[in-house]
C-alpha positions as CSV (number, residue, x, y, z in Angstrom):
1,X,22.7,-19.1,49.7
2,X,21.8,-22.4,47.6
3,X,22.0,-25.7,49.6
4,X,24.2,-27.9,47.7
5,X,21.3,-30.5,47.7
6,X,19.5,-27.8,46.3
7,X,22.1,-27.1,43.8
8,X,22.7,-30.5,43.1
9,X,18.8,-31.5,42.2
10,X,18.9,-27.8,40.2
11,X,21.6,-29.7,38.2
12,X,20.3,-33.1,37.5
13,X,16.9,-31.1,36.6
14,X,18.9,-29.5,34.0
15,X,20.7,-32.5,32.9
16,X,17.9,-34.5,32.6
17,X,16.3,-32.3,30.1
18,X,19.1,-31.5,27.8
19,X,18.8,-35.6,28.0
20,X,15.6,-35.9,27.0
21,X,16.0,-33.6,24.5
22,X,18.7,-35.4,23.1
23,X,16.3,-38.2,22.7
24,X,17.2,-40.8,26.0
25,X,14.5,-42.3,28.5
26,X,14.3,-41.5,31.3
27,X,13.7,-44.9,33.9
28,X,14.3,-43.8,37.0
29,X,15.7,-40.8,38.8
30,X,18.0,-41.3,42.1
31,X,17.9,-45.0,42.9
32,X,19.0,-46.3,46.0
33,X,21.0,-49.4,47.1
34,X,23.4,-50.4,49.7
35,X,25.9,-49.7,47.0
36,X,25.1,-46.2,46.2
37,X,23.1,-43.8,44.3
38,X,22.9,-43.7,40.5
39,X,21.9,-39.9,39.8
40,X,19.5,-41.1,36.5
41,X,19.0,-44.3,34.6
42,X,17.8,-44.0,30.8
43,X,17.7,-45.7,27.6
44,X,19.8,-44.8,25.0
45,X,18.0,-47.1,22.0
46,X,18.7,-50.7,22.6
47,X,21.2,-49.7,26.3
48,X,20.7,-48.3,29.9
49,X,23.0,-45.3,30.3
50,X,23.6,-45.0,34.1
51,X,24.2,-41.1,34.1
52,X,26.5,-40.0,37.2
53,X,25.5,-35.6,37.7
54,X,28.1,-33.6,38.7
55,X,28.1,-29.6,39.3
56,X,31.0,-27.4,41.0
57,X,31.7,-24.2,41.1
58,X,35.2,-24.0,39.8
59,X,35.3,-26.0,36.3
60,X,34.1,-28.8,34.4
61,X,37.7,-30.7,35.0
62,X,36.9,-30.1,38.9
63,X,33.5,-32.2,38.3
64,X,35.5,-34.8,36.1
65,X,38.6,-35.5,38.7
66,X,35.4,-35.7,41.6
67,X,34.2,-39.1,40.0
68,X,37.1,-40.9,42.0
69,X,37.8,-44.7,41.6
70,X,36.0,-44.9,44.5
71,X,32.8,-43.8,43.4
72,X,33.4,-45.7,40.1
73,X,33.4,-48.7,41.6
74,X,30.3,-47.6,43.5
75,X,28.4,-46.8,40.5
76,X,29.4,-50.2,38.8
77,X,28.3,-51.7,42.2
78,X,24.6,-50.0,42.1
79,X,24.4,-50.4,38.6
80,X,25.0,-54.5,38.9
81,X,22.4,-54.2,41.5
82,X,20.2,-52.7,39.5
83,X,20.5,-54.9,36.4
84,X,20.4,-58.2,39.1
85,X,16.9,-56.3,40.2
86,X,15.9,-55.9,36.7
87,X,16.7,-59.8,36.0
88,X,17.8,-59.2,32.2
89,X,21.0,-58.6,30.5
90,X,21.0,-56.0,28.8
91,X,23.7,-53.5,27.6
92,X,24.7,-50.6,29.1
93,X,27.1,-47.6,29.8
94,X,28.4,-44.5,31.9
95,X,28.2,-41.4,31.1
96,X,28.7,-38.2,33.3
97,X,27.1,-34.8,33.0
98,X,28.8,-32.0,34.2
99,X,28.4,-28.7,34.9
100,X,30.5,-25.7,36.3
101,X,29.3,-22.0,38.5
102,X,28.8,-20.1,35.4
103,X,26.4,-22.9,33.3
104,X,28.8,-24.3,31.3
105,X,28.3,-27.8,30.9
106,X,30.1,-31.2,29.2
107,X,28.1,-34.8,28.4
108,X,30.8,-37.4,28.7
109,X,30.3,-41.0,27.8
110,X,31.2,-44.1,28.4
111,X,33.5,-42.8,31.4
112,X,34.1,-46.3,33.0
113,X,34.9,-49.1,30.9
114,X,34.5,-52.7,31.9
């Protein structure tokens, strides 16, 4: 049986790449801060996309009702962080990437707004 660490790298692998293809930039993969973790940073043109991985076994909605407020705010925390670190202002969004047991997946932007 798959770890869910294992599961969840297997996923943001995956996401990553349909990413790519899909023509974003990949910055940097699982930062760290006090705040939290961001799953992937890219650029999307001109903005940072802080992308947010999710996979369950159940459904897509099952990922999409686990990014609680909680962790939004956690994200929007890191992600400050981050842009503080990076000492510019720049534009930026989040986006989630879901997917469910049987490979079915969803890209979701801009799922906080500020």
């Amino acid at each position: 049986m798959e770890s869910s660490r294992a599961k969840g790298a297997e996923a943001e692998a995956y996401a990553l790449k349909y990413l790519q293809q899909h023509g974003l930039i990949l910055i940097t993969q699982n930062f760290y801060s006090r705040f939290g973790e961001i799953d992937l940073i890219m650029r999307d043109k001109e903005s940072l996309v802080f992308v947010e991985v999710r996979a369950r076994k159940k459904s897509i909605s099952d990922g999409i009702e686990s990014i609680s407020i909680s962790k939004q705010r956690k994200l929007v925390k890191a992600a400050n962080y981050y842009l503080v670190k990076l000492g510019r202002d720049i534009a930026c969004r989040f986006d989630a990437f879901i997917i469910d047991g049987q490979g079915n997946f969803q890209w979701l932007k801009n799922i906080i707004v500020l």
